[in-house]
Structures are given as structure tokens and as C-alpha cells.
C-alpha positions as CSV (number, residue, x, y, z in Angstrom):
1,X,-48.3,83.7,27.3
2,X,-49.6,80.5,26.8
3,X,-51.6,79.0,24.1
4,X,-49.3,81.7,21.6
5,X,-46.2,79.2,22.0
6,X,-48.6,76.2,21.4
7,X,-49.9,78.2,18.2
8,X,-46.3,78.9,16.9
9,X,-45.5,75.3,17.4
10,X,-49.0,74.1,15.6
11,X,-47.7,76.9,12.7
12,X,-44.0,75.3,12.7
13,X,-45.8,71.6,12.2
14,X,-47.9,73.0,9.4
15,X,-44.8,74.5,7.6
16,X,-42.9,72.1,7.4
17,X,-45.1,69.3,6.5
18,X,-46.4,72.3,3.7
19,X,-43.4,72.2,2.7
20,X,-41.5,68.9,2.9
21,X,-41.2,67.3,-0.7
22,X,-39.6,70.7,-2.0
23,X,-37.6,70.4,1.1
24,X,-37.0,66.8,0.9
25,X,-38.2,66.0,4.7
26,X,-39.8,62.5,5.2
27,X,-43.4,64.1,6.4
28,X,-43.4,61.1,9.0
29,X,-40.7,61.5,10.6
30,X,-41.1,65.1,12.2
31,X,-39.3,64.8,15.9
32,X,-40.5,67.6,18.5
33,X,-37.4,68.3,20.7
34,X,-37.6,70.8,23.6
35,X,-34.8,71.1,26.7
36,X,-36.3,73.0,29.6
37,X,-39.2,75.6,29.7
38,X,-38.9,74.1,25.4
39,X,-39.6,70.6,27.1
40,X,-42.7,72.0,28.5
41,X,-44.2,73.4,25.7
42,X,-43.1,70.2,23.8
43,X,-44.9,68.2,26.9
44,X,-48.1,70.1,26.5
45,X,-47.9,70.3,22.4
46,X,-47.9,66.7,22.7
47,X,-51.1,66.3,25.2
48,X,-53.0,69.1,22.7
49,X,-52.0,69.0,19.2
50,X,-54.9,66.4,18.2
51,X,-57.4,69.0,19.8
52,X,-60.3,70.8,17.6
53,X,-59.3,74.0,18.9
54,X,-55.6,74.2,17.8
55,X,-56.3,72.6,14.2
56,X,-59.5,75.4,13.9
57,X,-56.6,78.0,14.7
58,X,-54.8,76.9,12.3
59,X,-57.7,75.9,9.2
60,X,-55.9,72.7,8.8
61,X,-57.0,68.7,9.9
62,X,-55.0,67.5,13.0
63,X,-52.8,65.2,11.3
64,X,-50.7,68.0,10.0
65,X,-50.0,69.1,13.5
66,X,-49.1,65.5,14.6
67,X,-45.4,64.9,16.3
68,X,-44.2,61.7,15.1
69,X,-42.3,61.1,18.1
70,X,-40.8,64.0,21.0
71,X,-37.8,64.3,22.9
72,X,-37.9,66.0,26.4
73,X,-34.6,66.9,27.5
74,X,-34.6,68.3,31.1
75,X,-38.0,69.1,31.0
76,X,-40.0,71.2,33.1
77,X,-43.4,69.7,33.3
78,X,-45.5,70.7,35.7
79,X,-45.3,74.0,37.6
80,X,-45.5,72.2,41.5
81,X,-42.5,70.6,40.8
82,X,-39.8,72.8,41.6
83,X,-39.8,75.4,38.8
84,X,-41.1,78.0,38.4
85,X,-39.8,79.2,41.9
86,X,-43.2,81.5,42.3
87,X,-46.7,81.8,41.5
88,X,-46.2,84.9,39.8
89,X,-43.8,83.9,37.5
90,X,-45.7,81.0,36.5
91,X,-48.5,83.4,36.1
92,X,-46.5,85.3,33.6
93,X,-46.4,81.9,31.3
94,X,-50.3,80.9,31.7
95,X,-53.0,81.2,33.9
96,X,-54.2,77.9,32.7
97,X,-54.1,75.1,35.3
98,X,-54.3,72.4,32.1
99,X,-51.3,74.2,30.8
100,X,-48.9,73.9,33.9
101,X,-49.3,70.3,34.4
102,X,-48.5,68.7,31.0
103,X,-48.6,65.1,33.1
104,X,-52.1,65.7,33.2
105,X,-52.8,66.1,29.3
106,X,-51.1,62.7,28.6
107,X,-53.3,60.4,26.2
108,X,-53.5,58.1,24.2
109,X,-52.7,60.5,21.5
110,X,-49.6,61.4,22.7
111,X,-46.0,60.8,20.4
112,X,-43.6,58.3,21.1
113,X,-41.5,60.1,23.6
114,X,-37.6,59.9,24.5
115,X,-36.6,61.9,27.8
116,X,-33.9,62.3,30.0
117,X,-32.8,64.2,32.8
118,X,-30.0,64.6,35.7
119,X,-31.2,63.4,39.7
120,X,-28.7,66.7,40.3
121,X,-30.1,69.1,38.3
122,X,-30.9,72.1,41.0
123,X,-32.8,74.2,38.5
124,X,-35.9,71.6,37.6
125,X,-36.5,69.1,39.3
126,X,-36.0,65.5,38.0
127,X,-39.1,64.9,40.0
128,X,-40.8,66.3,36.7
129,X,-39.4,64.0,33.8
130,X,-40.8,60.8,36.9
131,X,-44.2,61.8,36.8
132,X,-44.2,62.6,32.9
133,X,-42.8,59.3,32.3
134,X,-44.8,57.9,34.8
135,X,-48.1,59.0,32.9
136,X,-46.8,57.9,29.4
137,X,-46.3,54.6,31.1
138,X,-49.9,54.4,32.3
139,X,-51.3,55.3,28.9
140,X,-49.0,52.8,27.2
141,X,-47.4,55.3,25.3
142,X,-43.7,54.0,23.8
143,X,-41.4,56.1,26.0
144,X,-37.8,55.7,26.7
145,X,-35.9,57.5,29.7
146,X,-32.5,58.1,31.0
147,X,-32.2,59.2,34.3
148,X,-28.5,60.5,34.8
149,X,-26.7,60.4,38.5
150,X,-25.1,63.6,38.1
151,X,-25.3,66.7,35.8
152,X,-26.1,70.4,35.7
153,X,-29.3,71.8,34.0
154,X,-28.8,73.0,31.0
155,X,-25.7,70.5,29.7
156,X,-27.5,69.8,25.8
157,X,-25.1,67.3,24.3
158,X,-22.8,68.0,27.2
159,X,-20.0,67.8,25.1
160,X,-17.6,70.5,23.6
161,X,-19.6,71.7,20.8
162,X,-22.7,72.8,23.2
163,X,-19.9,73.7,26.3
164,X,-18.0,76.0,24.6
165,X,-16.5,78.1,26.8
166,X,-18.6,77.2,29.9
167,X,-17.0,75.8,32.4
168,X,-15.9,71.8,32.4
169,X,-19.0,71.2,34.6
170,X,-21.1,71.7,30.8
171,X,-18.6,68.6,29.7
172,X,-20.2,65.5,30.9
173,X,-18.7,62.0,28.8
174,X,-21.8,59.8,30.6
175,X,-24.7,62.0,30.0
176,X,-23.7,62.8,26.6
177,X,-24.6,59.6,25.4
178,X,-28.2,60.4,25.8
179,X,-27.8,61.4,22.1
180,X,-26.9,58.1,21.0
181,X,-29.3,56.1,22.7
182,X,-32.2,59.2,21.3
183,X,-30.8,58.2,17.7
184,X,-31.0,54.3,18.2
185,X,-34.8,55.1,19.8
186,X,-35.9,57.3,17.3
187,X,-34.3,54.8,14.3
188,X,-36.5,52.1,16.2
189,X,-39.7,53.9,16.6
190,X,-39.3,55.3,12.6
């Protein structure tokens, strides 16, 4: 329950930065990627991380914790959007009002942020990746988007390698080109 999964995320940050010259990792350069319920707590990891009370947690200055740029794939971003499809369920993630509406902890601390989405995805609502982008816009945040015309939830790179042996609706030529454009956006913002 949440803020656990913002800790282990804060921990992950602090890790790896620790630990990238012996792992040869450009410390600027540290992407937060989350698809789904991992898009939410990347969406609400990028509203907090600057926050006194996650760098206290963790005894280290909030730079270490910094995203240098996030990708939301599919997320789910605020809990009145279509998913989760009850109040108790959502209850079982946090209690915390702050924490079920990540739109509402957009600022101007906020990583450059890359996110895309299907209009047909039945499981979350691409109503939620609109008002996410629509709050990075307002803060002047450097987003990117790709809104898709049709797909699943849950495609990835909707191509073989993540399809497997799904069936062909998991293969999608069209939306699997959102990695592409990600790499040319992240090669930009880097």
C-alpha cells in the first residue's frame, strides 16, 4: 500500500545512481518507465520525488531521487477515471486522495515525460493519459504523447518479442512504433 511502492522506487533511484560509475550508467540519464498500475506509480513518483519527506526516508538530498525524464505507457492516473473498477479496490492501493490523482501532483518539478496510450483500450481509460498530459501542458513541462486509434491494454512493444504466444490482437505494426518515436524523444531531451 501506498507510499511503500514510492519508497522502493526512491531506494531503486538511490541504487543506481550509488552505483553507476562501477556500473558504467550515465547518472543523468536515469528514464522512469511504468505501463499500467507501474504508470501510476511512475505518475505519482514523478509529482513527489523532490519532496522532504521521501529524501528524509531515504537519508539522502533529492537530487539522487530525480527521474531525468519518465515514460507512461498506458497509464492509470487517477482512480475516477475508469480503473480501479471499485472503491474498495482502490482502497487496497492507498487511502490517500493525493495518491489516486497523480494529475493533481504535477509541478514544475516534474521529468520530461513521453506517454502513450490506445482510445480502445477497455481496461484504463485513455481518458487518464488526456488529463496527465493535459497538466504537464499547463505546467510547461516537455511532454510528448501518442494517442493510438486502436489497441488492447496491455500490448508493451506490441510486437512478437512482448506477444509471444498471446493472441495476434498483442501484435500491433502502428502502435509499436511508440518505441521509436520514445528513443528519438528521449535522445532529444538527453
Amino acid at each position: 500500500m501506498f507510499p511503500a511502492p514510492i519508497y522502493e522506487v526512491a531506494a531503486a533511484f538511490k541504487y543506481v545512481r550509488k552505483n553507476s560509475e562501477e556500473w558504467q550508467i550515465d547518472p543523468n540519464r536515469i528514464t522512469l518507465v511504468g505501463f499500467s498500475a507501474g504508470g501510476h506509480l511512475s505518475a505519482v513518483y514523478n509529482g513527489v520525488w523532490h519532496q522532504s519527506w521521501l529524501s528524509e526516508k531515504l537519508g539522502v538530498g533529492s537530487a539522487l531521487l530525480q527521474p531525468n525524464a519518465t515514460v507512461l505507457c498506458y497509464p492509470v492516473i487517477n482512480f475516477e477515471l475508469g480503473w480501479p473498477y471499485n472503491k474498495q479496490y482502490a482502497e487496497c492501493i492507498t487511502t490517500s486522495l493525493d495518491f489516486q490523482q497523480a494529475d493533481q501532483l504535477v509541478n514544475e518539478h516534474n521529468s520530461p515525460t513521453f506517454i502513450w496510450h490506445t482510445v480502445t483500450d477497455k481496461t484504463v481509460p485513455i481518458m487518464n493519459s488526456l488529463v496527465y498530459y493535459e497538466a504537464l501542458v499547463k505546467k510547461y513541462i516537455f511532454c510528448e504523447a501518442h494517442f493510438y486509434h486502436k489497441g488492447n491494454h496491455g500490448l508493451s512493444l506490441a510486437d512478437q518479442i512482448t506477444a509471444g504466444e498471446l493472441t495476434n490482437e498483442y501484435l500491433n505494426k502502428h502502435v509499436a512504433s511508440w518505441l521509436s518515436l520514445c528513443l528519438e524523444w528521449l535522445a532529444e531531451n538527453f
